[in-house]
N, C-alpha and C positions, 0 to 999 in steps of 0.2 A: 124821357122814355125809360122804364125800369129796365136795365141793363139782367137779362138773363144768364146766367151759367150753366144751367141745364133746364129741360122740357118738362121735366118728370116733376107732376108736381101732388098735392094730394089732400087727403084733411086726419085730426087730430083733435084729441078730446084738448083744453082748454084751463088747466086753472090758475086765477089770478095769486091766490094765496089769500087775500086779504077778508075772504069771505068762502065760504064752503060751497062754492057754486061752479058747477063742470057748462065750458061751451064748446058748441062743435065748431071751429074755425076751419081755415082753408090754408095750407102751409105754401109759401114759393119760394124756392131755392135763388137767392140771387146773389152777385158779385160780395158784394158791402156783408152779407147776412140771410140770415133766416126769417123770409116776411109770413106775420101769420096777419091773415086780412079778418077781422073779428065782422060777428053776427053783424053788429049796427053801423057794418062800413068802416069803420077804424081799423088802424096796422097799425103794427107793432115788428121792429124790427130787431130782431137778436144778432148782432152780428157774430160772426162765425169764432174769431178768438176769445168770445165767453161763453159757448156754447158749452155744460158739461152731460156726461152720462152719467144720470146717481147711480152709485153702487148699491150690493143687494138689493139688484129687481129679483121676481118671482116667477116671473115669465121672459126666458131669456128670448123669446121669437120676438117679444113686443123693446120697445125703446124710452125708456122716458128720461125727457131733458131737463134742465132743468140752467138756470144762468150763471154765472160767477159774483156778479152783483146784486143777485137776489135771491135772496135764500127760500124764497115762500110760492114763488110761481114754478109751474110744473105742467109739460107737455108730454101726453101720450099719443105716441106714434105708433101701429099697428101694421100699418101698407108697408108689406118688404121692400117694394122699390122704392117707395119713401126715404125707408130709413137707410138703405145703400147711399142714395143719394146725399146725406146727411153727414155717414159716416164716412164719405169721401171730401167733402171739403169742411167739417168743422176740427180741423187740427189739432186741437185742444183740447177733441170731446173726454181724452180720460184724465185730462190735467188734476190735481189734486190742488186748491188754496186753502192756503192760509194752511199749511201745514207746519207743525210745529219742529224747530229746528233736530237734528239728533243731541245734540251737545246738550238743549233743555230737556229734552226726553231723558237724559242720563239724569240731569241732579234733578227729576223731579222722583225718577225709580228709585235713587238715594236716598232722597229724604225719606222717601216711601218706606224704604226699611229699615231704616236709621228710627223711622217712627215705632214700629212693630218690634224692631230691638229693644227699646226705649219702652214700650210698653211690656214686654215679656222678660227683661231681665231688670227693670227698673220699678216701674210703677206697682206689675201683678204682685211681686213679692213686700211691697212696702204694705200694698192691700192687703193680702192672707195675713199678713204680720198682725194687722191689725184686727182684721175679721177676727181673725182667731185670740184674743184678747176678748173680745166681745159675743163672742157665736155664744148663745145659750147651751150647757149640757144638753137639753133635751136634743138639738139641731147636730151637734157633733154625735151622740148615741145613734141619731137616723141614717148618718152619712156612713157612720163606721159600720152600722146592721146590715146597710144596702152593701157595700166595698166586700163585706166580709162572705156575703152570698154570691154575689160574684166570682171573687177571688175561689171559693169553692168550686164553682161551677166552672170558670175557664181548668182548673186544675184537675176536675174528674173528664179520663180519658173516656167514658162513656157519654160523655155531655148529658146525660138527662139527672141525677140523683145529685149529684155533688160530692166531690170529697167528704169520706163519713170523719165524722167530729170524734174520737176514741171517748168512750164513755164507762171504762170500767171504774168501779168506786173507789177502790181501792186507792189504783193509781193518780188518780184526780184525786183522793183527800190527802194524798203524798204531795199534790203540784200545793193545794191550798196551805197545808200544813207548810211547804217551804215559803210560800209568801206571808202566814204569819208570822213566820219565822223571821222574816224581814221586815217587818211592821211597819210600811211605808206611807199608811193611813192620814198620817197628821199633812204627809204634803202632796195628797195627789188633791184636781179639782174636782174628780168624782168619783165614784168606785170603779175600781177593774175587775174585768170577765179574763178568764184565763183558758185557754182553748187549746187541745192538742189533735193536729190536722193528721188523720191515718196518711202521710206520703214522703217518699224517702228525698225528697230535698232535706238539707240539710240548711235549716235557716229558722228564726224567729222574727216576729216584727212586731209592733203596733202599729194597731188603729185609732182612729178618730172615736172621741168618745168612752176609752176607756178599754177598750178589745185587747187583749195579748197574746199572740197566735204561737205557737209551736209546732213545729212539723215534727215527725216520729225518727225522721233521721238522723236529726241533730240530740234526740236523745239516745239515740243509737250508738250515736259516734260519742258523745262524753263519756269519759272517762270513771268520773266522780260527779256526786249528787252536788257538790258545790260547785261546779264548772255550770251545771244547768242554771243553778242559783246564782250563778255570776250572771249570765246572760238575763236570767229574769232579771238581777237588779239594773242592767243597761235597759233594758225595757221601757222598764219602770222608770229610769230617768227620761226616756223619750215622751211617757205620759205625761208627767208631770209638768214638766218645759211645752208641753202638748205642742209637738215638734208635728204627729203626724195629722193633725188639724193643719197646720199651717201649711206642712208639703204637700198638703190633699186640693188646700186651695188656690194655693199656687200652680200646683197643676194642672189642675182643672180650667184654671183663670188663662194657663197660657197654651193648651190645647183649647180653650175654645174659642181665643183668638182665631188660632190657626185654623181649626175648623170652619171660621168664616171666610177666612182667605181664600183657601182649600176648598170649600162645600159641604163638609158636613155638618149640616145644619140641624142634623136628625142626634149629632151626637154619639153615635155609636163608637165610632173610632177611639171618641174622648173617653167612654165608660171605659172600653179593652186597655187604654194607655194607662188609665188612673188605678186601675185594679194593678196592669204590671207595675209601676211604679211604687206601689204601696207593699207589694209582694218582695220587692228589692228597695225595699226602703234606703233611698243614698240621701241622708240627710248633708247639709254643710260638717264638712272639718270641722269646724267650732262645736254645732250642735250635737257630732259625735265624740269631743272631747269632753264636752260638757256632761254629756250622759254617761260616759267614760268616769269620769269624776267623782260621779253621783252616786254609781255603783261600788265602787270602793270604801266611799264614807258608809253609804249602805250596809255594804258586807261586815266592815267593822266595826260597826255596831252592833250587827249580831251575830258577832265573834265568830266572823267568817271569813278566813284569808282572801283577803282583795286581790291576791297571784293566782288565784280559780279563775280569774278573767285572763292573764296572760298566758295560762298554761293552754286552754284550747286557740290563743292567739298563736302559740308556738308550733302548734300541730298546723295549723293552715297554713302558716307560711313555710313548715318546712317540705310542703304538697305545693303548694303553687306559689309560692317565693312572694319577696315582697316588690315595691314599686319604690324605684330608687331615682334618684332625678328631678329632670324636668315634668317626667309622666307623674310623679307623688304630687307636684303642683294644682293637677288637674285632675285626681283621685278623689272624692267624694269622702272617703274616708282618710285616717291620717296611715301614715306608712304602718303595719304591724311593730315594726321594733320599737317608736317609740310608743307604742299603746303597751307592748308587753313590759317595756321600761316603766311605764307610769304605775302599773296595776304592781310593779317589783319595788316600786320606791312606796308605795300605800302602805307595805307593811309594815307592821310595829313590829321592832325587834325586842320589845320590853313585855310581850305576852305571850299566850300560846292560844292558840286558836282551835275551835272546837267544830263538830259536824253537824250539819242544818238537819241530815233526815236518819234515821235509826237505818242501819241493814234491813231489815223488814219492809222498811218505806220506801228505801231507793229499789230496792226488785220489784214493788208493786209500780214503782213510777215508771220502771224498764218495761214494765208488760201492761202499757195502760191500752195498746190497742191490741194486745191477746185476744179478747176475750171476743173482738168480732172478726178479726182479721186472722187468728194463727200467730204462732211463734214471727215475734220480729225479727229482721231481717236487719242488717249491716247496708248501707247505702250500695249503689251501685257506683263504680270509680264514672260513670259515664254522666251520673244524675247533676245534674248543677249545685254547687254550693255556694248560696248568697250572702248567707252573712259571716261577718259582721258586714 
């Protein structure tokens, strides 16, 4: 005789798992388990310590069970008194199995970022390294056009026009006349666009493709028309090494990671990062000693003291000091002193050096955004200064 534990008994939808087919059985609560008595006479009995509740039901009035040893069969219960009755003798109903221990939860979350480390400080950069060996001009030109429209646009406070590009003749045939002056032609991979952005940051950078940005502040703030020419020939070395190809891809490569981790899948986060990035261009220590380097053989070649690069180095850091330490280790750039030391040891003491632009060139090249903007302005001590 089926031993009873309670009276209350009732019915419920049915499925076996094995097949997509719902039956309406008869449930009875007893000692041993849960008998469901099926359409064609046959029982079926769940005993009670492997009864479970799946999680995330949709309908929390309704009940659905489901077994510990069978992953595929699934009963819906409906009848309140039903499932009271259920939910007082299957002990176990919110048991969790086959739950995985914490200890393996931790090395599997390790490995997990130990992998995403591994891809974003290992792999992405081996990649750009190479990409950028191989990206076609035409492909770096499209990334640097896009970057550069951007970079405009995040930087005009009005968000709709963009930072205006200074377009007097004058002073732009002064920026070209000091890059002939430099004739750096025989080593770059493609021609360079040379750009001066109307905004009193005080910075310069390259783009992908051949771009060379100047902002109005940094010629605000030099001193001498060789200080500007220093800076364009570090430029110029970032092109040439096409440093900011590489740090474009690599950025891009390990924001999009993240972006998948994260969710943005749309990208947008990636475009805003890669534009900052490209704005404060932090290439490697290496790659700024190297462009470092390159400007000074540059400059003395045409018979330009290579100490034009140190002397606005000396002006920066005697504004915001240098990085001395452990913190220089992890500085992007190398500490100011020995850059000002390097650009101090380039010079030949066995010549005398000469000036890139006539008096007439370097006042046009001081008022190259006059002529849309009004008399330039001296930075503000509050505007951020990025480079070197």
């Amino acid at each position: 005789m089926t031993d009873r534990v309670a009276q209350q008994t009732g019915f419920a939808d049915f499925v076996h798992g094995e097949r997509a087919f719902v039956s309406r059985v008869h449930l009875q609560p007893q000692s041993a388990g849960l008998m469901i008595e099926m359409p064609d006479g046959s029982a079926l009995l769940w005993p009670w310590a492997e009864v479970r509740r799946l999680p995330d039901q949709a309908d929390p009035s309704n009940l659905v069970l489901g077994r510990s040893d069978n992953k595929l069969a699934r009963l819906y219960l409906r009848d309140a008194a039903l499932i009271a009755e259920v939910q007082a003798h299957a002990s176990h109903l919110k048991k969790r199995d086959n739950m995985v221990p914490l200890s393996k939860l931790l090395v599997w979350a390790g490995g997990a970022v130990a992998s995403v480390v591994t891809i974003i400080f290992v792999l992405v950069p081996l990649m750009a390294a190479q990409l950028a060996e191989i990206l076609p001009p035409e492909g770096e030109k499209a990334l640097g056009d896009a970057t550069f429209e951007q970079i405009r646009t995040a930087l005009d406070e009005t968000g709709f026009t963009g930072t205006p590009i200074c377009d007097d003749p004058a002073g732009n045939a002064a920026m070209q006349a000091m890059y002939q002056r430099l004739n750096p032609a025989s080593d770059l991979p493609y021609g360079v666009q040379i750009h001066v952005l109307d905004h009193d940051m005080v910075n310069a950078f390259a783009l992908p493709g051949g771009r060379i940005v100047f902002f109005r502040g940094l010629i605000d703030q030099a001193e001498t028309a060789e200080e500007v020419a220093a800076v364009l020939a570090h430029e110029i070395g970032h092109v040439v090494h096409r440093d900011p190809t590489r740090d474009a891809l690599r950025s891009a490569g390990s924001l999009g990671v993240l972006g998948l981790l994260f969710g943005d899948f749309a990208g947008g986060t990636i475009t805003l990062f890669l534009a900052n990035q490209l704005v404060n261009a932090s290439y490697s220590q290496a790659a700024e000693a190297t462009a470092d380097a390159y400007a000074h053989a540059l400059l003395d070649n045409a018979d330009i003291s290579p100490s034009s690069l140190g002397t606005m180095f000396e002006r920066l850091r005697a504004e915001y000091g240098d990085a001395e330490g452990i913190i220089a280790h992890f500085m992007s750039h190398p500490q100011m002193g020995a850059r000002i030391a390097a650009s101090q040891a380039a010079v030949s003491t066995t010549r005398d050096y000469g000036s890139i632009l006539s008096g007439l060139e370097w006042t046009a090249l001081q008022a190259v955004c006059t002529p849309e903007t009004g008399a330039a302005t001296q930075p503000d001590d509050a505007i951020k200064k990025s480079w070197p």
